[in-house]
Phi, psi and omega in degrees: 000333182292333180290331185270031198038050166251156201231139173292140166305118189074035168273116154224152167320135205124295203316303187277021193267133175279130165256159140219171188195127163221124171238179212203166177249338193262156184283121197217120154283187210292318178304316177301333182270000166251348160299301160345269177312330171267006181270332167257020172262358166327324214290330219259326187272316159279005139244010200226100174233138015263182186215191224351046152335108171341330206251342187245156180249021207287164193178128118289133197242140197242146161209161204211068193311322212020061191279332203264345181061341176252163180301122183282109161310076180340308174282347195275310150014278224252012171276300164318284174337288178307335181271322186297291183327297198283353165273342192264007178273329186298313185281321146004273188319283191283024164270332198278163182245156184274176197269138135328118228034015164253067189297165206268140158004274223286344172287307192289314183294020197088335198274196175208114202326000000 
């Protein structure tokens, strides 16, 4: 509906928002850790359409314990990160339980919440 511009009714800002967080044990200074995160909101782009919307806060947070004492491959990093994120919206999805008048994935699927 959204592509023929139409906006659902009782669309407010908000409504639609992704919080996520990925951390790591390798050691990333701050610019890496903000690659990281914008790199695992890919993850976000493959399973939620549409996603960043005017209408959505989705937003991801990187941490970097740097626990592991060694330096983090950034791209192998941030490859991950986006599949890991995008296996946990999927499971998110088929876990929630629906709303009154909104049933949940699993509900819609037959299943059971």
């Amino acid at each position: 509906s959204l592509l023929r511009g139409e906006v659902p009714a009782g669309l407010e800002a908000g409504m639609a928002t992704t919080i996520g967080c990925v951390a790591t044990d390798a050691v990333l200074d701050k610019a890496q850790a903000c690659k990281l995160a914008q790199m695992a909101h890919d993850g976000l782009a493959r399973t939620i359409d549409p996603v960043h919307t005017m209408y959505d806060g989705d937003t991801v947070f990187a941490l970097a314990t740097g626990a592991s004492g060694r330096a983090g491959n950034l791209s192998a990093l941030g490859a991950v990160a986006a599949a890991v994120m995008a296996a946990a919206v999927v499971r998110a999805a088929r876990c929630a339980r629906g709303l009154p008048g909104l049933p949940s994935a699993a509900e819609m699927a037959g299943g059971h919440a």
